[in-house]
C-alpha positions as CSV (number, residue, x, y, z in Angstrom):
1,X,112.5,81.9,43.6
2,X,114.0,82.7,46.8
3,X,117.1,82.2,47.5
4,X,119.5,82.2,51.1
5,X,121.6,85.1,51.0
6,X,123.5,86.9,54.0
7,X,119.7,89.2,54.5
8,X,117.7,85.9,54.5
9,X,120.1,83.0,55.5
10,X,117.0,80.4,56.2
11,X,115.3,80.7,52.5
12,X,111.6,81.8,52.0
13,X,109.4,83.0,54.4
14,X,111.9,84.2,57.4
15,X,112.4,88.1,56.3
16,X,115.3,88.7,58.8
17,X,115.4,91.0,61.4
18,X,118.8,92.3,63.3
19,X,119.4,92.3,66.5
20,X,122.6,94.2,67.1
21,X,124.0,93.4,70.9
22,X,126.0,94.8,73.4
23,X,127.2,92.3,76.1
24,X,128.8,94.6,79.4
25,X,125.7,96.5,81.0
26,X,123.0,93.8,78.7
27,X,123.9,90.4,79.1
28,X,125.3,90.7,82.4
29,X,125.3,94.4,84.9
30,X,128.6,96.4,84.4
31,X,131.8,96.0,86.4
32,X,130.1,92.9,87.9
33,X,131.2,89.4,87.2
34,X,131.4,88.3,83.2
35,X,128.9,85.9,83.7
36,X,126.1,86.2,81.5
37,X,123.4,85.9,84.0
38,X,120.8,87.9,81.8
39,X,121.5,86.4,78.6
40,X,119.0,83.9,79.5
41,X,116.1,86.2,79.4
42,X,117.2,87.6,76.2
43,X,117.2,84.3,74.7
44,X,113.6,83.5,75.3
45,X,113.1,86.5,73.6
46,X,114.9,85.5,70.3
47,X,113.3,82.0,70.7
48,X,109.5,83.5,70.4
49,X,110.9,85.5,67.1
50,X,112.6,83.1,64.7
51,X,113.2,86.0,62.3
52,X,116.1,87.6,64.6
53,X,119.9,87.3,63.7
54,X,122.3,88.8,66.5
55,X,125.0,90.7,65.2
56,X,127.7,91.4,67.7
57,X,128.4,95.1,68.4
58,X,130.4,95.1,71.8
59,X,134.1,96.1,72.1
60,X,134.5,92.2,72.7
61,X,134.6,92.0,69.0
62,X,137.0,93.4,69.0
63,X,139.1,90.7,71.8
64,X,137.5,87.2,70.8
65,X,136.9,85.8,67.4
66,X,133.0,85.2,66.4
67,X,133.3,81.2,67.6
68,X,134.1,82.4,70.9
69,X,131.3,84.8,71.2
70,X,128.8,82.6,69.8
71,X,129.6,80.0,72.5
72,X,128.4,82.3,75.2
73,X,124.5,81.6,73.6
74,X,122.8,78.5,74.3
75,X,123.1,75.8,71.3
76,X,119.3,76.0,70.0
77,X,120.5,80.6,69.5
78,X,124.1,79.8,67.8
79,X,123.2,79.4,64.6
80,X,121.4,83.0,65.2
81,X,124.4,84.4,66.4
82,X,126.3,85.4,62.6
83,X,128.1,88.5,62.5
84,X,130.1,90.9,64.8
85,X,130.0,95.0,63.6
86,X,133.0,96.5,61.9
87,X,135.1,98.7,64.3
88,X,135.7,101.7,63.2
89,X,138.1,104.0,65.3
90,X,137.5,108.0,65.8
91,X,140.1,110.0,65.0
92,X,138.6,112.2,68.0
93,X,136.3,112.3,70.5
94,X,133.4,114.4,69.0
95,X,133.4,111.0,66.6
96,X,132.3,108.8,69.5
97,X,128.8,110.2,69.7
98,X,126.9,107.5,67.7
99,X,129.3,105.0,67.0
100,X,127.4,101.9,67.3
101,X,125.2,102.7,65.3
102,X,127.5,103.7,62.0
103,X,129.4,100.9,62.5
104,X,125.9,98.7,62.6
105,X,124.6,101.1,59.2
106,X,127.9,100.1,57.8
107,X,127.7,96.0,58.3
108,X,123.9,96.7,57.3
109,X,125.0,99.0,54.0
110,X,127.4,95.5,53.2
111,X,125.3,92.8,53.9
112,X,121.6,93.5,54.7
113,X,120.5,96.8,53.3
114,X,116.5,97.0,53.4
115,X,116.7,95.0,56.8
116,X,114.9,95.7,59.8
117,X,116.8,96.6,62.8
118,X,117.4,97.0,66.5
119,X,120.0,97.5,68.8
120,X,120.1,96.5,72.5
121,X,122.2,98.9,74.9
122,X,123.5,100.3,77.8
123,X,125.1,103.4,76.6
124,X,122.1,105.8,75.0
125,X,124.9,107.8,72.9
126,X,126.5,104.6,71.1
127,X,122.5,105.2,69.1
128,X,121.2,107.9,68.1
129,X,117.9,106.6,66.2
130,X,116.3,105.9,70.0
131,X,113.2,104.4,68.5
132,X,115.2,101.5,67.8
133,X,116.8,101.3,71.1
134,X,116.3,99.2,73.7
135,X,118.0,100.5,76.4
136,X,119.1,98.5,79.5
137,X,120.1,99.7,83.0
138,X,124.1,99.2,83.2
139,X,123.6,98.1,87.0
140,X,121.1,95.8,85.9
141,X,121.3,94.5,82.7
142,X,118.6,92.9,80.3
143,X,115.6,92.5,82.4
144,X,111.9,91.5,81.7
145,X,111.1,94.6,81.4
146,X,113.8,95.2,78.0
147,X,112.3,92.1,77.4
148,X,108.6,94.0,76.9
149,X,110.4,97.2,74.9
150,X,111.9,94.2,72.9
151,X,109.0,92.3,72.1
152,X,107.3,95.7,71.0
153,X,109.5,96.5,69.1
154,X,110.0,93.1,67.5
155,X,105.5,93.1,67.0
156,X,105.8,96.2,65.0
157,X,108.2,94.9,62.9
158,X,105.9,91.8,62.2
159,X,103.1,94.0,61.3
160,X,105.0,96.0,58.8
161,X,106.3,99.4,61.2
162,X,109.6,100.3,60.8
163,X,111.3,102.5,63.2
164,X,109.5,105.4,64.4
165,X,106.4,103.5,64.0
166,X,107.3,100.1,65.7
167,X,108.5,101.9,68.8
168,X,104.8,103.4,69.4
169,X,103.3,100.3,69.3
């Protein structure tokens, strides 16, 4: 019998996948105004794949609680909205290379550990595993064309590719 658990919150048939999100340089362009402007195209995105969960890995965990950040997304996403990353603080600077991405292995290693994955990013060196990456311009953020990466990504996935393999398709 299946059962909701953190990996699959919505019981059988919805095998989870993670979206961990960045918000400066993705859901709005860098330095610009705080305003969210290209979270809307991000959402459509999440609304064509009701397998993704959004876990919060910008540095604004680290300033607002997780009700705060999930208000930012419209109603029908917050429920998808569940986590924020663990921060974890470098003791020096040859520890910031790939940060992101240990602090998204760790929530994954505590609460999801088979799960698929992703991250969406304006900083390349916050991931190293690239094939998972979907990389925004910081002066841009999320456009339709993350959107395509994104959905690619998201396809392989679907059919089974993990990684590597779901990037090519």
């Amino acid at each position: 019998m299946h059962q909701q658990t953190a990996e699959n919150p919505h019981g059988p048939g919805v095998i989870p996948v993670y979206v961990f999100l960045d918000f400066d340089g993705v859901t709005h362009p860098w330095r610009e105004a705080e305003d969210f402007r290209c979270l809307p195209v991000l959402e459509t995105v999440l609304r064509d794949y009701p397998e993704t969960r959004v876990v919060i890995a910008s540095d604004w965990r680290t300033l607002f609680s997780l009700p705060k950040l999930v208000a930012r997304f419209s109603p029908d996403i917050q429920p998808r909205v569940i986590d924020t990353t663990p921060a974890i603080f470098p003791r020096n600077p040859n520890e910031l290379y790939g940060l992101r991405e240990r602090e998204a292995r760790q929530w994954l290693a505590a609460k999801a550990p088979d799960a698929a994955w992703l991250a969406i990013d304006d900083a390349p060196g916050n991931w190293p595993t690239r094939s998972r990456l979907v990389l925004t311009d910081f002066k841009q953020g999320f456009t339709d064309e993350d959107a395509g990466r994104m959905r690619r990504l998201l396809d392989g996935f679907r059919g089974g590719r993990q990684g590597d393999t779901a990037a090519k398709v």
